[in-house]
C-alpha positions in Angstrom: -227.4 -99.5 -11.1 -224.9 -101.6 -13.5 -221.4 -100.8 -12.9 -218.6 -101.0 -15.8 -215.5 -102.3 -13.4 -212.8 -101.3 -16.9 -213.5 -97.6 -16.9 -213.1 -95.5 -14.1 -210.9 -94.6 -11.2 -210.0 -98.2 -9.9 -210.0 -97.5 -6.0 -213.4 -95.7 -6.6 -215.6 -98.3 -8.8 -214.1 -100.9 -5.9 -215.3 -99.5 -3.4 -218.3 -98.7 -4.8 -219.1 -101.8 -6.0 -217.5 -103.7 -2.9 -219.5 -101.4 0.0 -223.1 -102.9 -1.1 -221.4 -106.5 -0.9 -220.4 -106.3 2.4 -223.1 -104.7 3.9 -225.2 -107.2 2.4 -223.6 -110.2 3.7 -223.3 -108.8 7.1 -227.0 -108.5 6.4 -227.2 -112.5 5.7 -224.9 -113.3 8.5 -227.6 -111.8 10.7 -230.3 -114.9 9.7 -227.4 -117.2 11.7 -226.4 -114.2 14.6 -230.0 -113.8 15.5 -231.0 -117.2 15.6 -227.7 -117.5 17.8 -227.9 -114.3 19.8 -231.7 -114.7 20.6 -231.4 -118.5 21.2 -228.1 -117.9 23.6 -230.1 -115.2 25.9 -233.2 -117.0 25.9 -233.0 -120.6 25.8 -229.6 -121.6 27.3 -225.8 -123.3 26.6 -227.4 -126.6 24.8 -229.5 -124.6 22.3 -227.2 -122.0 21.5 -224.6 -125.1 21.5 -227.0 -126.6 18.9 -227.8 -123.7 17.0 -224.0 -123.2 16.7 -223.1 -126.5 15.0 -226.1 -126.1 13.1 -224.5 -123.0 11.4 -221.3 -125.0 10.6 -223.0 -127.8 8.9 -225.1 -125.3 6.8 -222.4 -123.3 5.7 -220.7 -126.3 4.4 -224.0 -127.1 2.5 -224.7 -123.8 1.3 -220.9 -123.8 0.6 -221.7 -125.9 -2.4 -224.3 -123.5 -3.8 -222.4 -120.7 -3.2 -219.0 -122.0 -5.0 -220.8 -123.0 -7.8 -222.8 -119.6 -8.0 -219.5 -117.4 -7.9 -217.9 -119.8 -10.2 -220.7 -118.9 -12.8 -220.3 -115.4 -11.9 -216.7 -114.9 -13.0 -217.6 -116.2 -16.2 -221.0 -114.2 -16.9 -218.1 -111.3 -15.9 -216.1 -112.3 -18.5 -218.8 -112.5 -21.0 -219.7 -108.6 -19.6 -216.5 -107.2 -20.2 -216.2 -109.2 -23.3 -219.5 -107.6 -24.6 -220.6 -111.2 -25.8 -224.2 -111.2 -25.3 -225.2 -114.6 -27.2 -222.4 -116.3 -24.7 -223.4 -114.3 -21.8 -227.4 -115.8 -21.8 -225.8 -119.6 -22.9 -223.7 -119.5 -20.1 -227.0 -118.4 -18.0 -229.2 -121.1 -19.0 -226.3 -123.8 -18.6 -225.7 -122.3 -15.3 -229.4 -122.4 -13.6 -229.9 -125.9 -14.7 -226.8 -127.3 -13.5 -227.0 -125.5 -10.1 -230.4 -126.7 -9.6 -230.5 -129.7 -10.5 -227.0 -130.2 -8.0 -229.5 -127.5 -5.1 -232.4 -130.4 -5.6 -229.5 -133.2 -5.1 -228.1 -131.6 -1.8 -231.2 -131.3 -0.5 -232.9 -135.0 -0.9 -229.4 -136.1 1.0 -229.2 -133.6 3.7 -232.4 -135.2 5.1 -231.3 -138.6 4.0 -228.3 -138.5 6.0 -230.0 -136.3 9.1 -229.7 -138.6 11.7 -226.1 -140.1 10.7 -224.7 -136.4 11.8 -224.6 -136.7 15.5 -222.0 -139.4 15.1 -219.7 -137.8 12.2 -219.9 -134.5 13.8 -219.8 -136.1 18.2 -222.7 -134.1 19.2 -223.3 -134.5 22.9 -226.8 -136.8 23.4 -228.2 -133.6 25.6 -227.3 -131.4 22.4 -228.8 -133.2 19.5 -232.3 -133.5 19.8 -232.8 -129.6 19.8 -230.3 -129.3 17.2 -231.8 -132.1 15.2 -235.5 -130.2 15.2 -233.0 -126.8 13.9 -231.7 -128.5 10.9 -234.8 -130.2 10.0 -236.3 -127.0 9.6 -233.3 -124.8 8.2 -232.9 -128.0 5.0 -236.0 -126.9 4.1 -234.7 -123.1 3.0 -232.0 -124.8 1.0 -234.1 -123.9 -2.8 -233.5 -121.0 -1.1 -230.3 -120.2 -0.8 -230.0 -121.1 -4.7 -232.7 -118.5 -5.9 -231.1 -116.0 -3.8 -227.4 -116.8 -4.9 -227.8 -117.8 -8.3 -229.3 -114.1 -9.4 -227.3 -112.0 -7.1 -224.4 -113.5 -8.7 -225.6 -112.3 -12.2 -225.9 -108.8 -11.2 -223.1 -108.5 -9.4 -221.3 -110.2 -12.6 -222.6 -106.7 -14.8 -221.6 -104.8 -11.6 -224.8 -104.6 -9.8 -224.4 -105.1 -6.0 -227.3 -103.0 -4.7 -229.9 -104.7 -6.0 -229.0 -107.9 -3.8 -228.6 -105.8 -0.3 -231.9 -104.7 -1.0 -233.2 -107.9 -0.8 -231.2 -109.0 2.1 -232.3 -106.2 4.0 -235.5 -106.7 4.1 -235.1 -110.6 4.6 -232.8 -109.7 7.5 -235.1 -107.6 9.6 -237.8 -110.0 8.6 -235.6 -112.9 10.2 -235.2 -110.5 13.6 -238.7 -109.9 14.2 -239.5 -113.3 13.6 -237.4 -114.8 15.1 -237.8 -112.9 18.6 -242.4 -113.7 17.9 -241.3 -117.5 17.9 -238.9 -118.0 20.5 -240.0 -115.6 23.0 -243.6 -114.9 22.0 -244.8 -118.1 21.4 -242.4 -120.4 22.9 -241.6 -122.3 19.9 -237.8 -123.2 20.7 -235.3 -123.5 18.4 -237.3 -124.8 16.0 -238.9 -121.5 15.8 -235.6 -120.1 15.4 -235.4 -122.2 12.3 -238.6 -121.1 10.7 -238.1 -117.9 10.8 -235.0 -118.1 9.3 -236.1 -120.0 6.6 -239.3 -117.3 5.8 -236.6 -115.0 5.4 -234.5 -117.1 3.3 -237.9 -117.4 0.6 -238.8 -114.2 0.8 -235.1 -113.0 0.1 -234.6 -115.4 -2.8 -238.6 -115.1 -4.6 -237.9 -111.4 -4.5 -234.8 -111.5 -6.0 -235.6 -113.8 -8.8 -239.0 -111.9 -10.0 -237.1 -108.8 -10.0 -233.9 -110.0 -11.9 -236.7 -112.1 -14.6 -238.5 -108.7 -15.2 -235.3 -106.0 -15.4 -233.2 -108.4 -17.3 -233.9 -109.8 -20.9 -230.6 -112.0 -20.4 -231.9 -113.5 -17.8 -234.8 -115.3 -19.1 -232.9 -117.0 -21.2 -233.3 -119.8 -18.5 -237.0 -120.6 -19.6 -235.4 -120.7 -23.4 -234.4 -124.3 -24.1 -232.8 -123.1 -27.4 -230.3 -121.2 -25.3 -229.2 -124.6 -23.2 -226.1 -125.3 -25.1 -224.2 -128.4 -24.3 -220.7 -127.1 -24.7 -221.8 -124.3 -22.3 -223.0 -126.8 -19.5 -219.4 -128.3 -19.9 -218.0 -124.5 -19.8 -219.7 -123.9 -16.4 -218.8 -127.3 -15.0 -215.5 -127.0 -15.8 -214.9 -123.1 -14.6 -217.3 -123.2 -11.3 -217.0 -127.3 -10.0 -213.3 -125.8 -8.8 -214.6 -122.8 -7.2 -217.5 -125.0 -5.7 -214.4 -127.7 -4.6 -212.8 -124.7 -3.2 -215.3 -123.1 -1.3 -216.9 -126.4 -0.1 -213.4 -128.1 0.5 -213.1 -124.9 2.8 -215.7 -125.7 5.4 -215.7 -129.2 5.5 -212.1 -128.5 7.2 -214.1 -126.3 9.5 -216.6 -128.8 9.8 -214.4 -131.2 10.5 -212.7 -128.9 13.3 -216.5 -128.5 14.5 -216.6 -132.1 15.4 -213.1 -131.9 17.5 -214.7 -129.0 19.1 -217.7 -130.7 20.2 -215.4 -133.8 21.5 -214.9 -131.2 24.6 -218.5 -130.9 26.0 -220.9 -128.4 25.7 -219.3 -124.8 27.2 -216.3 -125.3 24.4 -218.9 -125.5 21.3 -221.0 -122.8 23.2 -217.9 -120.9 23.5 -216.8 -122.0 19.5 -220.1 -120.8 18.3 -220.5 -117.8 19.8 -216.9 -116.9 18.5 -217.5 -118.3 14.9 -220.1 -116.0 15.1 -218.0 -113.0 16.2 -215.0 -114.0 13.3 -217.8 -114.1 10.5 -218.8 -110.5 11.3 -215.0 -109.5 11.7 -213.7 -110.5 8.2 -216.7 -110.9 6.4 -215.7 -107.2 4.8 -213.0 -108.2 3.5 -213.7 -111.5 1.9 -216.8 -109.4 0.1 -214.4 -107.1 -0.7 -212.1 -110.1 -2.2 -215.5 -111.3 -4.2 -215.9 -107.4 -5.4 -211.9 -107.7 -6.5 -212.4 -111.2 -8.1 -215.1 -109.3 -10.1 -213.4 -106.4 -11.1 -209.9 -108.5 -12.2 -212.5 -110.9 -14.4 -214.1 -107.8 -16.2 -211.4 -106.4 -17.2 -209.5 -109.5 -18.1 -212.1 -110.2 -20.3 -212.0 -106.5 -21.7 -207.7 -107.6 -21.6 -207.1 -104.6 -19.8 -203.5 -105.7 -18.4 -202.1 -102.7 -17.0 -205.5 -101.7 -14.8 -205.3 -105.5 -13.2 -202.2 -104.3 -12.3 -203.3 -101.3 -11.0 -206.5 -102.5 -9.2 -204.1 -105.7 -7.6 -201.9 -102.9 -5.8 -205.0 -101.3 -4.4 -206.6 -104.4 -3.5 -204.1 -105.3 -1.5 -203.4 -101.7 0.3 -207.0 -101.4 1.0 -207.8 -105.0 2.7 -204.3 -104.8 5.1 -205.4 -101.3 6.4 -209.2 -102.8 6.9 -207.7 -106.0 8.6 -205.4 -104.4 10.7 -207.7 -102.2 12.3 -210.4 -104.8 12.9 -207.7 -107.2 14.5 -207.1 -104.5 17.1 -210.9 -104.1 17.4 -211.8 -107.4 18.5 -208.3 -108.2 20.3 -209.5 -105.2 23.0 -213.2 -105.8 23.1 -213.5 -109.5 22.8 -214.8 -109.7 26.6 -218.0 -107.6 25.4 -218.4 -109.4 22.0 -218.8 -112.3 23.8 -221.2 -110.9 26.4 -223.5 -110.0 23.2 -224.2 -113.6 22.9 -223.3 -115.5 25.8 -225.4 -114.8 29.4 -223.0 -112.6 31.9 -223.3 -115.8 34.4 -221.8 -118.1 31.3 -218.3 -117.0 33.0 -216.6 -120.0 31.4 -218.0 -120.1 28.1 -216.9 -115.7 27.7 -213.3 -117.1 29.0 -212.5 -119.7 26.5 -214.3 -117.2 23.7 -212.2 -114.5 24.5 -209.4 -116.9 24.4 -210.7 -117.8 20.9 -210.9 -114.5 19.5 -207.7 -112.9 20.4 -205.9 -116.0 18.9 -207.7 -115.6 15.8 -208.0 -112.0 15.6 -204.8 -111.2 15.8 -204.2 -112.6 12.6 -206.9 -111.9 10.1 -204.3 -109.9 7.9 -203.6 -113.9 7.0 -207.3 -114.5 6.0 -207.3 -110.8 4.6 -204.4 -112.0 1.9 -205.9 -115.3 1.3 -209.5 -113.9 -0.1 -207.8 -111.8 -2.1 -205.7 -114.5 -3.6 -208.9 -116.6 -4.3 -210.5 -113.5 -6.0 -207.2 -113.0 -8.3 -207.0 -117.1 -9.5 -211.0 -117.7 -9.9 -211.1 -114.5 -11.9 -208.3 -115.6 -14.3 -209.3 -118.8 -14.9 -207.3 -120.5 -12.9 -210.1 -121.8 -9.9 -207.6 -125.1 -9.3 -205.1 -123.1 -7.6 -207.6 -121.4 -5.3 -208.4 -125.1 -4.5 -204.7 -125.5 -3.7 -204.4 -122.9 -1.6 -207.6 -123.8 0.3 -206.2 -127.8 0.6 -202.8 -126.0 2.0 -205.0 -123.9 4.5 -207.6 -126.3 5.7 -205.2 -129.4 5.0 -202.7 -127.4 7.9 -205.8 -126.6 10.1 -207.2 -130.1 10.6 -203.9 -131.9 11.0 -202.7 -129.4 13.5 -206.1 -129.1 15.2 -206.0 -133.1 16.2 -202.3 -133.3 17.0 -202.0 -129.7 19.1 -205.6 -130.6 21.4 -204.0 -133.8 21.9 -200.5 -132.0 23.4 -202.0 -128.2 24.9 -205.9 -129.1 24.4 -208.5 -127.2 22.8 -206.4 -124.1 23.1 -204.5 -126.0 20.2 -207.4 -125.8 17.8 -207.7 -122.3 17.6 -203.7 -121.6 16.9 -203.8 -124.2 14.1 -206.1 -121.6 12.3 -204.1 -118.7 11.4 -200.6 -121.0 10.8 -203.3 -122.2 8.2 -203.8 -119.1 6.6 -200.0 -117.7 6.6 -199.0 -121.2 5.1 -201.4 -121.0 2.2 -200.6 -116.6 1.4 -197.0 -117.8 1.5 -197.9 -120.2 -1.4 -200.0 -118.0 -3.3 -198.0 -115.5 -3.1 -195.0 -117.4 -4.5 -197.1 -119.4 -7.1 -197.9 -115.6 -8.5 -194.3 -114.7 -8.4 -193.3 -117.2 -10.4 -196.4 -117.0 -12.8 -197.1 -113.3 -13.1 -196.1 -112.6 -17.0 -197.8 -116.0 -17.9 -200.9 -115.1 -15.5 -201.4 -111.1 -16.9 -201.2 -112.4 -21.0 
């Protein structure tokens, strides 16, 4: 079901259109959490170590894809609410070529550069060699993670955001069930982990693609070279390298922080991954729901419907402080049994320091709440460099802070230099937006 975001009441078609998004990226958080959860229980601290710096160095990867994706899908949004057709199927074709040819790029030098990772990111000796058979694997789902993003981010653009749960779902519990047949069944380690993970990933993004080719004429303007404009490659370099910059910028701070973490032996990144884990889960509605706002402010700026980005900003902002106050509290109380999900009961220090880890950080995702949402607002008015900005402020503070607090209170350090990060950056967007409001809205 298409969904016209510039008709309608505005908390309703946001929600409506923002609920499918979330639950499907819970749904893709789960090819990570299982692999994690299933490694943790059954194969001890140096896999589940592994597995969880594995997930850090793919999301920076995939970060690339992704940015790029969402940067193309503000436009195609644009084109929607613009009713531009002829534009809307350029801007398609420019966009899968580009994007592939940079997937196809990523991938030949993510196994080029395999074995130079233990040393950039200080993986312990006992840790790499099961996390060097994980990531083997996993690079091989990264055409993947393309298929999969590239056409979800078209029909979420015309306000589709079923269609791509669907999918995910069915990937998801794939992922599960294959995931406990090769670790536990046939004793396949984590590289079993890693396979099925991948499965999932191609059957997710096939189905995706042959359903999009066959429901959407637009959309197969791809295979038409006519439509392959070279103006419109410049367009979509232009409007989605920032958001790619900005999402990839992003966690290569984190990746970066991944590496400090690992500088303090194996129960700290056991501990780190088990809680990056538990944080995705926790604010991952509420970036979705930022993704579902940057959507609805870039169809009806392109429709130049001022007074209902207005509208839709006040509700935005209600909505996601309510959601992220109530999931603070939620994981500040029960962050001794989160833990214990993942983590074996007898792991008593590893459940200590991620406690620790999660009531620093979850007392503040309010911060992270605000700056999704002020990602959303600039990338969906064209103006992607300051979401770089704010994501230089907040990952820029993060880092720095990170290095010099471990140093002086030690790895208790790196998790407070987090949320300053994000309050640091809201302050800026915020102010940027105060200043640039009548020049922003026309």
């Amino acid at each position: 079901m298409n969904q016209d975001l510039t008709k309608g009441s505005i908390i309703k078609s946001m929600l409506l259109f923002a609920i499918p998004m979330i639950l499907g990226d819970l749904l893709q958080q789960c090819y990570n959490i299982a692999d994690t959860l299933i490694v943790g229980q059954f194969l001890g601290r140096n896999a589940l170590a592994a597995v969880g710096s594995s997930f850090t160095l793919m999301t920076f990867l995939t970060s690339i894809i992704l940015g790029l994706c969402m940067g193309s899908g503000a436009l195609f949004s644009m084109r929607f609410g613009e009713g531009n057709e002829k534009a809307l199927r350029e801007n398609l074709c420019a966009s899968f070529f580009f994007i592939a040819f940079v997937t196809v790029l990523l991938n030949i030098l993510s196994f080029l550069c395999l074995d130079s990772l233990r040393t950039f990111l200080q993986v312990p000796l006992e840790v790499w060699s099961d996390m060097r058979s994980y990531l083997f694997i996993i690079f091989l789902g990264i055409p993947a993670v393309f298929l999969y993003n590239y056409f979800s981010s078209y029909l979420r653009a015309i306000g589709n955001s079923v269609v791509p749960l669907w999918f995910l779902a069915v990937s998801a519990i794939l992922n599960i069930i294959l995931d406990l047949w090769f670790v536990i069944r046939l004793h396949l380690g984590v590289g079993g982990a890693a396979e099925a993970t991948v499965i999932a990933q191609y059957v997710s993004g096939f189905g995706i693609a042959i359903y999009t080719l066959t429901h959407f004429s637009q959309v197969c303007s791809i295979w038409n070279i006519h439509c392959l404009k070279k103006e419109k490659i410049h367009e979509i370099i232009s409007f989605s390298t920032l958001t790619c910059v900005q999402q990839s910028v992003m966690n290569l701070g984190i990746l970066m922080v991944q590496g400090l973490v690992n500088s303090f032996g194996p129960i700290v990144m056991a501990a780190f991954a088990a809680g990056v884990k538990i944080d995705a889960f926790a604010y991952m509605p509420v970036q979705d729901f930022g993704n579902a706002f940057s959507t609805f402010i870039a169809q009806n700026y392109g429709a130049r419907k001022n007074d209902r980005i207005r509208s839709g900003l006040k509700s935005a902002v209600c909505i996601s402080m309510a959601f992220c106050i109530v999931i603070s509290a939620f994981v500040f109380i029960f962050a001794k049994p989160l833990m214990s999900i993942f983590v074996d009961a007898n792991e008593i220090e590893i459940i200590q320091e991620g406690v620790r880890y999660l009531r620093i950080e979850g007392a503040f995702y309010c911060g992270i709440g605000c700056l999704f949402l002020l990602y959303g607002l600039y990338r969906a008015l064209g103006r992607p460099g300051m979401s770089v900005v704010l994501t230089v402020i907040s990952l820029g503070t993060r880092v720095v802070l990170a290095y010099i607090l471990s140093s002086i209170v030690g790895v208790c350090g790196i998790w407070w230099s987090v949320p300053i990060g994000w309050v640091l950056a809201d302050f800026t967007g915020l102010f940027y937006y105060k200043v640039k409001k009548k020049e922003l809205l026309f």
